[in-house]
KEKE-3310 file (N, C-alpha, C; in steps of 0.2 Angstrom, whole numbers, plus 5000, padded with zeros to 4 digits):
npx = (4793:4802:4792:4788:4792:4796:4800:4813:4818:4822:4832:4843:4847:4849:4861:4872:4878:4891:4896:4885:4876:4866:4854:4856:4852:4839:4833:4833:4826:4813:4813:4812:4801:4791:4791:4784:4775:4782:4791:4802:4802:4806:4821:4824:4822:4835:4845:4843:4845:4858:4866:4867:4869:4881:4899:4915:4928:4940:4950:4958:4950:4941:4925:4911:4900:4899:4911:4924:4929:4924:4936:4944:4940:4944:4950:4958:4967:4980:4993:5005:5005:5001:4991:4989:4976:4969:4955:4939:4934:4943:4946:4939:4939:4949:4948:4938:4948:4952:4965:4972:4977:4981:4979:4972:4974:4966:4968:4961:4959:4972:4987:4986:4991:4985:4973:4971:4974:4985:4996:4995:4981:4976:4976:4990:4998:4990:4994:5007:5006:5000:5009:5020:5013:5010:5020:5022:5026:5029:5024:5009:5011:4996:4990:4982:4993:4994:4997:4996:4992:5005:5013:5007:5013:5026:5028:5024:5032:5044:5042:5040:5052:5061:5058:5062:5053:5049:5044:5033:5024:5010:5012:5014:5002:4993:4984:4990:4986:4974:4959:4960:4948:4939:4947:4948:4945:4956:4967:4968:4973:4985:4992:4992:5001:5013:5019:5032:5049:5050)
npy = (4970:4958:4950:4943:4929:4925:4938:4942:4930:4933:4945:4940:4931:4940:4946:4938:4943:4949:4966:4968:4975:4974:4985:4990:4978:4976:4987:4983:4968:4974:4982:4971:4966:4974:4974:4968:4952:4946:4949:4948:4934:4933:4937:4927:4916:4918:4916:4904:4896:4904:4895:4884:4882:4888:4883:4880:4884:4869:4873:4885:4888:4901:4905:4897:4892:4876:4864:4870:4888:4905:4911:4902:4894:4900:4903:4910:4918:4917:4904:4906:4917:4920:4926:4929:4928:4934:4933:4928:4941:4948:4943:4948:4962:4964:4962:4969:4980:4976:4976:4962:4948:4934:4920:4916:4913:4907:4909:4910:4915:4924:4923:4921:4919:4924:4923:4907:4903:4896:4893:4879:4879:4886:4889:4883:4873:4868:4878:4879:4866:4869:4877:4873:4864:4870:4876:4888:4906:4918:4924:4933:4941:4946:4953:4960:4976:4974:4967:4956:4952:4955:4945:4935:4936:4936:4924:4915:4919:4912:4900:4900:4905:4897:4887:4893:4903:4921:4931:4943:4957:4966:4984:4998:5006:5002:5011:5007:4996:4995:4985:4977:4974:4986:4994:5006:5008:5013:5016:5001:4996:5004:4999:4984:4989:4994:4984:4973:4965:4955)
npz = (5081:5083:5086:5076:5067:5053:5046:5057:5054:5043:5041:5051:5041:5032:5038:5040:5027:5018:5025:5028:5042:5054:5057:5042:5035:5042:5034:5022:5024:5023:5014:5005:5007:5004:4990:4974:4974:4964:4961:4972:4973:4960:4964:4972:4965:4956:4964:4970:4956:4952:4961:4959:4947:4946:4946:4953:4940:4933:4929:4933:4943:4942:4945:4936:4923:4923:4918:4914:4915:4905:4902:4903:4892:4881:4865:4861:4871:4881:4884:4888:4901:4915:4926:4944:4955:4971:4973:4966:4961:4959:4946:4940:4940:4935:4921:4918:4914:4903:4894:4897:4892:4893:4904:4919:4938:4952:4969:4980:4991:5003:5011:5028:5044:5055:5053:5049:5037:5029:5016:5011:5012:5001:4983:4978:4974:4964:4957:4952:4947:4936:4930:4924:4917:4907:4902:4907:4904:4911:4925:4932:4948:4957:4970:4985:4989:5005:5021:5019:5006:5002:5010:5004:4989:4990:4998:4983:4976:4980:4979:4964:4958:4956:4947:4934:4927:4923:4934:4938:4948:4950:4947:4958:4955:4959:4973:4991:5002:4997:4988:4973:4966:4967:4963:4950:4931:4923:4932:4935:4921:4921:4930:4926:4913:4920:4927:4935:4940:4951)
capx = (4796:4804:4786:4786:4797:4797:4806:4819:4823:4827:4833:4848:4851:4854:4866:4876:4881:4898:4897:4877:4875:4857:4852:4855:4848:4831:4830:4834:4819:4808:4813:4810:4794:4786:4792:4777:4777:4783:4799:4804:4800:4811:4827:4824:4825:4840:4849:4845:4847:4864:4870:4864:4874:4886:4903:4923:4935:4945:4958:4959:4947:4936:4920:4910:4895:4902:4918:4928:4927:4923:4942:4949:4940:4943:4958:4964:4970:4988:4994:5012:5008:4994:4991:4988:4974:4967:4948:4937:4934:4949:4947:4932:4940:4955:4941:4937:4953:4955:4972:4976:4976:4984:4973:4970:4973:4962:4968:4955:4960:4979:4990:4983:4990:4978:4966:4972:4977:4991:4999:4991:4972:4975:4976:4996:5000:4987:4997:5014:5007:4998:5015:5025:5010:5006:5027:5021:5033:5028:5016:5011:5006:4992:4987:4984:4996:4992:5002:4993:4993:5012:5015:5007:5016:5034:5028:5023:5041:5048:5039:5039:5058:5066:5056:5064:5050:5048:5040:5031:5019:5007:5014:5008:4995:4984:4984:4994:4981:4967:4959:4959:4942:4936:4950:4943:4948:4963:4972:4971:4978:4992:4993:4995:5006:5020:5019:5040:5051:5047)
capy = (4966:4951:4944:4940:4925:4927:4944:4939:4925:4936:4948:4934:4930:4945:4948:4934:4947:4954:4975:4970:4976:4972:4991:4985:4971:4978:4989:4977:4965:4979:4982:4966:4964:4980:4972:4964:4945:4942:4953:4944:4929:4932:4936:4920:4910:4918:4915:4896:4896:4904:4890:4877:4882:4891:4879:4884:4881:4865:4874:4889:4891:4906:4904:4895:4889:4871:4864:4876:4894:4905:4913:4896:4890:4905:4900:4917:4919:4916:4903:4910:4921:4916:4931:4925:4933:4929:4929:4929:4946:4950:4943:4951:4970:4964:4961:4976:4985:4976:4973:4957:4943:4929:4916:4917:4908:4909:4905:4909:4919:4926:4918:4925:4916:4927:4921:4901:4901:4895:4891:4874:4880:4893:4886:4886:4866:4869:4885:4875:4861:4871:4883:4865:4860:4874:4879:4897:4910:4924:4924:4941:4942:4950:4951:4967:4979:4973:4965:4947:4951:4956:4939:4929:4936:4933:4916:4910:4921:4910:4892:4900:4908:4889:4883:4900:4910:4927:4935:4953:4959:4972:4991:5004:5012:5001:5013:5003:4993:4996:4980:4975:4972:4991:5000:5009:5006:5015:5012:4994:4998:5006:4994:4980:4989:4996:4978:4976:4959:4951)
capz = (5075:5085:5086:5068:5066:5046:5046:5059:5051:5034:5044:5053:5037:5028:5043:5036:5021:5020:5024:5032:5048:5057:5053:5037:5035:5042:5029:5016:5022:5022:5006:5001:5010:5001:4983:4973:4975:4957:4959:4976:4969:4955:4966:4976:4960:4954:4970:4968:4950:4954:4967:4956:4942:4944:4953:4950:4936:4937:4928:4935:4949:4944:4944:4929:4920:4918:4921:4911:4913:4897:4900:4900:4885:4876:4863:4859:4875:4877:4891:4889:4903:4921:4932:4949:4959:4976:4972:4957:4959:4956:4939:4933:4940:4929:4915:4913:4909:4895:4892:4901:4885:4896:4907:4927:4942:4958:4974:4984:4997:5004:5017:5035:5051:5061:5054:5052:5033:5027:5009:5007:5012:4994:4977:4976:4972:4957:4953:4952:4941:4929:4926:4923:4912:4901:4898:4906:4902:4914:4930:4936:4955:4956:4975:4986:4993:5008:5025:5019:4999:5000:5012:4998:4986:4992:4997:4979:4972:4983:4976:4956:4953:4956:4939:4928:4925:4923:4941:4939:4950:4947:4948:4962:4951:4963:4980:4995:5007:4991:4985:4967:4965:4970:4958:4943:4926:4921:4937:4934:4916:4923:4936:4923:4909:4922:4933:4934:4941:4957)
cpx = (4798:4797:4784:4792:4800:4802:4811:4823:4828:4831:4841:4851:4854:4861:4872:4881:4887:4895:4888:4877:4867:4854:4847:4849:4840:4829:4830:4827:4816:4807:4809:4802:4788:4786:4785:4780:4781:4791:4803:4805:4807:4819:4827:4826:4832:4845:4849:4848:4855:4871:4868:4867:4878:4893:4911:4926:4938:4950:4961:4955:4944:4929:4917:4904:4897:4906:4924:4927:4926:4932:4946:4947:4939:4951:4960:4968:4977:4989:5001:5014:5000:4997:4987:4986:4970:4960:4944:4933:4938:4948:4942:4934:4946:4952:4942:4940:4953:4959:4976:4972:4978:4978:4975:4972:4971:4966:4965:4956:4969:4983:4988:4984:4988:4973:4967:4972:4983:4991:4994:4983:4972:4978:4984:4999:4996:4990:5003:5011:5002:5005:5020:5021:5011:5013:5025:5029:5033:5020:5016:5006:5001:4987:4988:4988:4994:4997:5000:4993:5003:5016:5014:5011:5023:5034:5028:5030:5044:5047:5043:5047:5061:5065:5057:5058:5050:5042:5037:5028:5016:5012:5010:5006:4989:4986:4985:4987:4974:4964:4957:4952:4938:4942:4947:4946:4956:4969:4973:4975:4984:4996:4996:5000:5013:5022:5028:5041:5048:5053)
cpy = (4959:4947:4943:4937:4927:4932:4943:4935:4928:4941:4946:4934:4933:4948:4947:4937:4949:4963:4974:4971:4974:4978:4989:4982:4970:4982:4987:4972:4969:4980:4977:4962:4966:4979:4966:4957:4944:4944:4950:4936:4923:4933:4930:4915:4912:4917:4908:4895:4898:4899:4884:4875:4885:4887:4884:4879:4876:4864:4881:4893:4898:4902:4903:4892:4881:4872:4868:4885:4897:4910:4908:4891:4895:4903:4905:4921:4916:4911:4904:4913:4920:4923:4928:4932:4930:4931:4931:4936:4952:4950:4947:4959:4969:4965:4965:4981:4984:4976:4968:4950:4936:4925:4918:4912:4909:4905:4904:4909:4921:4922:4922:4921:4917:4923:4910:4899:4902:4894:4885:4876:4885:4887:4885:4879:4869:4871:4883:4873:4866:4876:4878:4865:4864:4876:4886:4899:4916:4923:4933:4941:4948:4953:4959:4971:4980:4968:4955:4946:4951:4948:4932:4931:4933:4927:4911:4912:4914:4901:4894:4903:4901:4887:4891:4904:4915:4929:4942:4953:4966:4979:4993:5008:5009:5006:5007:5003:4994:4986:4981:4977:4981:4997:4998:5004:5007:5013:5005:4993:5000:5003:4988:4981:4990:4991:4976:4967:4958:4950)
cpz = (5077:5086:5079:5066:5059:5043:5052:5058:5046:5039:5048:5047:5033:5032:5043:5030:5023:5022:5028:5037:5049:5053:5045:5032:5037:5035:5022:5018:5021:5017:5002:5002:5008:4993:4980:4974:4970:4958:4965:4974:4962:4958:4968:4971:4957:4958:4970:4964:4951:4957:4961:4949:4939:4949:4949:4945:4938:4934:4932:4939:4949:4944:4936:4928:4917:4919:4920:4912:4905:4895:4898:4893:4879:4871:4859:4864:4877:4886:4895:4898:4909:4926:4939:4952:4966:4976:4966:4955:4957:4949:4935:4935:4934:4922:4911:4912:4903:4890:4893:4893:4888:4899:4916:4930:4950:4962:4978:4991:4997:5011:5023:5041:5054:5061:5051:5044:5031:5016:5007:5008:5005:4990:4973:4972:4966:4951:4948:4944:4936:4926:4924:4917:4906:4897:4901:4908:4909:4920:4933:4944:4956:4962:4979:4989:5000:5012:5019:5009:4997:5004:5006:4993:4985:4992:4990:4974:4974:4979:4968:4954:4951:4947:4931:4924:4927:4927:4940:4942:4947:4950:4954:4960:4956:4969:4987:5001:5003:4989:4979:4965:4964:4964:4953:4936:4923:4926:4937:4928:4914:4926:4933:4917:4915:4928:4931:4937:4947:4960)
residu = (UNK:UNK:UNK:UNK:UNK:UNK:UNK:UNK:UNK:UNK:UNK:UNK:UNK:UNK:UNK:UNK:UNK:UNK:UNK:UNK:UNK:UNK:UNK:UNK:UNK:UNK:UNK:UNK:UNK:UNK:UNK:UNK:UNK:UNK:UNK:UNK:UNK:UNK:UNK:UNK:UNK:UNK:UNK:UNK:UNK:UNK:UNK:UNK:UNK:UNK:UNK:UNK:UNK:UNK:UNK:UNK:UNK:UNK:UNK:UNK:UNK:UNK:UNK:UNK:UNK:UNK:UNK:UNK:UNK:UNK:UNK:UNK:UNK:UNK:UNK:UNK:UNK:UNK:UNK:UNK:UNK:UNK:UNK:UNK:UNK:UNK:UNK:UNK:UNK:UNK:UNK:UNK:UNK:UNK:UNK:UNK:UNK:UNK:UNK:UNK:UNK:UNK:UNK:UNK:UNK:UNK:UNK:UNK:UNK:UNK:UNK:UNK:UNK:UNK:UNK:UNK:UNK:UNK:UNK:UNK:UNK:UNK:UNK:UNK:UNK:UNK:UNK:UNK:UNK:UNK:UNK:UNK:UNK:UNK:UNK:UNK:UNK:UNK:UNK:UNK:UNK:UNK:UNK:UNK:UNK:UNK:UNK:UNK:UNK:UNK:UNK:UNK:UNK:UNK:UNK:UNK:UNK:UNK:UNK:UNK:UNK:UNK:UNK:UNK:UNK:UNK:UNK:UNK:UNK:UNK:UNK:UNK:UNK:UNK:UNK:UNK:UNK:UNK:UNK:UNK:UNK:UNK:UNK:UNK:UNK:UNK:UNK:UNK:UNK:UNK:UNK:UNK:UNK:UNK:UNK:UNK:UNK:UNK)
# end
């Protein structure tokens, strides 16, 4: 198989994926080797098309179609009240409980000195001035039970009590060392009704 440059290449680069092992990733080309041209074809333009039009909020850093997202330019969402998540899929597992009415704010990633993030490589100045701007009453941290999601949290308490708003974090309906993203529905629903002060 390594005399055939074409599948090594796709095969490196699927490698590249989060959770892909080489393994993997051969059986992923293979897959994608055996699929009619037109269906292959069609991934490929949707991975372009993807990058080409999809960039991040530049109010609130999820991902968006256009400079706005459709949460932030939604006007029955309330901005009394900004749950702070560290990545945007965070937002979309919050989505779909379906009780969160408020607006979002991505930081885009957790504080991790291991790994050589700090506080300013995350979206925390943004955080500031949009919680001055908007008058917000309530921010709920929303980061994982976690050595690096409970560091970030503490650090942004420690920025956000000064200006008098109200600090909750999510409740432990999420399972401690779990990531957001991967809890169901109701747990997250539990997670955001019994979220308590900070």
């Amino acid at each position: 198989m390594y005399q055939i440059p074409a599948m090594t290449k796709l095969i490196n680069e699927l490698t590249k994926l989060p959770t892909i092992g080489p393994k993997t990733a051969q059986r992923l080309a293979f897959y994608l080797f055996k699929l009619p041209k037109e269906e292959a074809c069609k991934l490929a333009e949707s991975i372009v098309e993807m990058k080409e039009k999809i960039s991040y909020c530049k109010r609130c850093f999820n991902i968006a179609e256009g400079e706005i997202c459709y949460i932030c330019s939604d006007e029955k969402r309330s901005d009394n009240i900004l749950c702070a998540v560290a990545e945007c899929q965070d937002v979309i597992a919050l989505e779909r409980a379906g009780s969160f009415k408020g607006r979002y704010h991505v930081l885009h990633g957790v504080i991790s000195p291991i790994d050589g993030i700090g506080p300013s490589e995350l979206k925390i100045k943004e955080l500031i001035k949009r919680i001055k701007e908007y008058s917000t009453k309530e921010v709920i941290l929303a980061t994982n039970y976690d050595i690096k999601g409970d560091a970030t949290a503490l650090y942004l308490a420690h920025e956000i009590k000064p200006l008098g708003v109200r600090l909750t974090r999510l409740a432990y309906g999420l399972p401690v060392g779990s990531d957001i993203e991967y809890a169901d529905k109701t747990t997250l629903l539990k997670a955001m009704e019994g979220r308590r002060e900070f």
